[in-house]
C-alpha positions as YAML, in Angstrom:
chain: A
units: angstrom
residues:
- id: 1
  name: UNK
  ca: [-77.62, 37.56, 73.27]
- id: 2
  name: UNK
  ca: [-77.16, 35.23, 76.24]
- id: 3
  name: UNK
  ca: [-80.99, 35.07, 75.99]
- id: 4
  name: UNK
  ca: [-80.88, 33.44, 72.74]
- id: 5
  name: UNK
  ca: [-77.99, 31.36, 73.77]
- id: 6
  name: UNK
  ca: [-80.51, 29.91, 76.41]
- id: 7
  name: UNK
  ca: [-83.10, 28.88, 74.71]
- id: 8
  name: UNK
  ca: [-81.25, 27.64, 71.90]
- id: 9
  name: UNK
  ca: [-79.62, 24.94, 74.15]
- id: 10
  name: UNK
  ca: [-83.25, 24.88, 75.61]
- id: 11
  name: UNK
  ca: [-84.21, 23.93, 72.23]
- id: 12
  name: UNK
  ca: [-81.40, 21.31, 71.07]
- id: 13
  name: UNK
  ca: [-81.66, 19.23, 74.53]
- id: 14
  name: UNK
  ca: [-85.45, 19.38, 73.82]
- id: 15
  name: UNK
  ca: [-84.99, 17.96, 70.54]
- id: 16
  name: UNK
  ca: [-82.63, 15.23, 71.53]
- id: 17
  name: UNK
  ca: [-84.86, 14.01, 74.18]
- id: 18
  name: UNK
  ca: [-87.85, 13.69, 71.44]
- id: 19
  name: UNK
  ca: [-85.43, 11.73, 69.30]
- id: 20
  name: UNK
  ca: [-84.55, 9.48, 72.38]
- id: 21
  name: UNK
  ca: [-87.91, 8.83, 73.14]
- id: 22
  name: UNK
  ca: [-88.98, 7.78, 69.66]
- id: 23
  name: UNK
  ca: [-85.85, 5.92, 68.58]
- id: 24
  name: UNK
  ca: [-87.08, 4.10, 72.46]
- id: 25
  name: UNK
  ca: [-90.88, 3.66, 71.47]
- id: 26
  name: UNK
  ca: [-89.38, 2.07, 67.98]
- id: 27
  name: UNK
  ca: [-87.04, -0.32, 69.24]
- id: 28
  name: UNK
  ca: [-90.05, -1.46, 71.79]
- id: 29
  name: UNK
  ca: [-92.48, -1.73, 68.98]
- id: 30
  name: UNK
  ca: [-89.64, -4.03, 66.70]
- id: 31
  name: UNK
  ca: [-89.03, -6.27, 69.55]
- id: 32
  name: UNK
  ca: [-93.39, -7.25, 69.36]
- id: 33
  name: UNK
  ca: [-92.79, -8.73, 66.23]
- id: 34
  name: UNK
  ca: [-94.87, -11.81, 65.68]
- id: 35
  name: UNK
  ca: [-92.79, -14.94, 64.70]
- id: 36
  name: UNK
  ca: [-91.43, -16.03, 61.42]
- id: 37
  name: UNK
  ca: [-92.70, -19.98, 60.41]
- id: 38
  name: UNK
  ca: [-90.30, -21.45, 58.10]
- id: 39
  name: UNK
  ca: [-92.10, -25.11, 57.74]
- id: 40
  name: UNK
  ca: [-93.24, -28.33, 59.37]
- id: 41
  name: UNK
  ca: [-91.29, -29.44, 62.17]
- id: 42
  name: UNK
  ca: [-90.74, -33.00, 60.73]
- id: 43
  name: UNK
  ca: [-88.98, -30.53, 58.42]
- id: 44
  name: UNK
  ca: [-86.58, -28.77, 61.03]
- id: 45
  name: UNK
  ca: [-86.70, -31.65, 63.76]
- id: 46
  name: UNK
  ca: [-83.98, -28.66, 65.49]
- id: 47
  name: UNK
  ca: [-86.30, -26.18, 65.43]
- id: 48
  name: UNK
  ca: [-83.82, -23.43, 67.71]
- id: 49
  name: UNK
  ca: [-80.81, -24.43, 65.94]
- id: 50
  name: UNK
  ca: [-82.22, -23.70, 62.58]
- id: 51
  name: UNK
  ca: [-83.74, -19.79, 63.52]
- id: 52
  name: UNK
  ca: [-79.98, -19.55, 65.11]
- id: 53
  name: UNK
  ca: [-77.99, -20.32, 61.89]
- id: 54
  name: UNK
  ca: [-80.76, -17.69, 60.43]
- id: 55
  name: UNK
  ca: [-79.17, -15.34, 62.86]
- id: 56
  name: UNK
  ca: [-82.53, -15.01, 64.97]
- id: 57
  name: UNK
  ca: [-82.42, -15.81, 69.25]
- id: 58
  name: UNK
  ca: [-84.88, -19.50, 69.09]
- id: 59
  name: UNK
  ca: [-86.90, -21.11, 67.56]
- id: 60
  name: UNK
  ca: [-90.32, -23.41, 68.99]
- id: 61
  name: UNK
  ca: [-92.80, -26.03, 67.02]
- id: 62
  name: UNK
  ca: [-96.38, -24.15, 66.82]
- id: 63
  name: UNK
  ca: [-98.79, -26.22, 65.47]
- id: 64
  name: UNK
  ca: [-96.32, -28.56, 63.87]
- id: 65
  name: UNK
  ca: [-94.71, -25.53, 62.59]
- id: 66
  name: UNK
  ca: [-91.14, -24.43, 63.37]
- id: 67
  name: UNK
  ca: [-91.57, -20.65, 64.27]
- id: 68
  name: UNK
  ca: [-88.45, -18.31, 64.99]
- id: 69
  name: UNK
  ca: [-88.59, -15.65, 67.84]
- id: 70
  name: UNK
  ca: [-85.95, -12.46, 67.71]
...
């Protein structure tokens, strides 16, 4: 009985560390996401104050486009 009682808390702390590190490796892999271009910059001359009333951390002009980071 105690036994079983052992490796079923073997088991469950097992499976919670698995689900740690994958709900880690996703959150890693979100945060890569390339940016989000929403037009020309002569568009948005505010290029981080427009991706920051979309809710997202800056923005920056690529290529005369203003792309949003976050």
């Amino acid at each position: 009985m105690a036994r079983s009682l052992v490796s079923m808390i073997s088991l469950n702390v097992i499976l919670a560390l698995a689900a740690m590190v994958i709900v880690l490796f996703s959150l890693g892999v979100s945060s890569k996401l390339p940016p989000t271009c929403y037009g020309a910059c002569a568009e948005f001359p505010d290029c981080t104050a427009h991706c920051k009333i979309l809710g997202l951390l800056t923005g920056k002009c690529l290529q005369d486009f203003c792309c949003c980071f976050g």
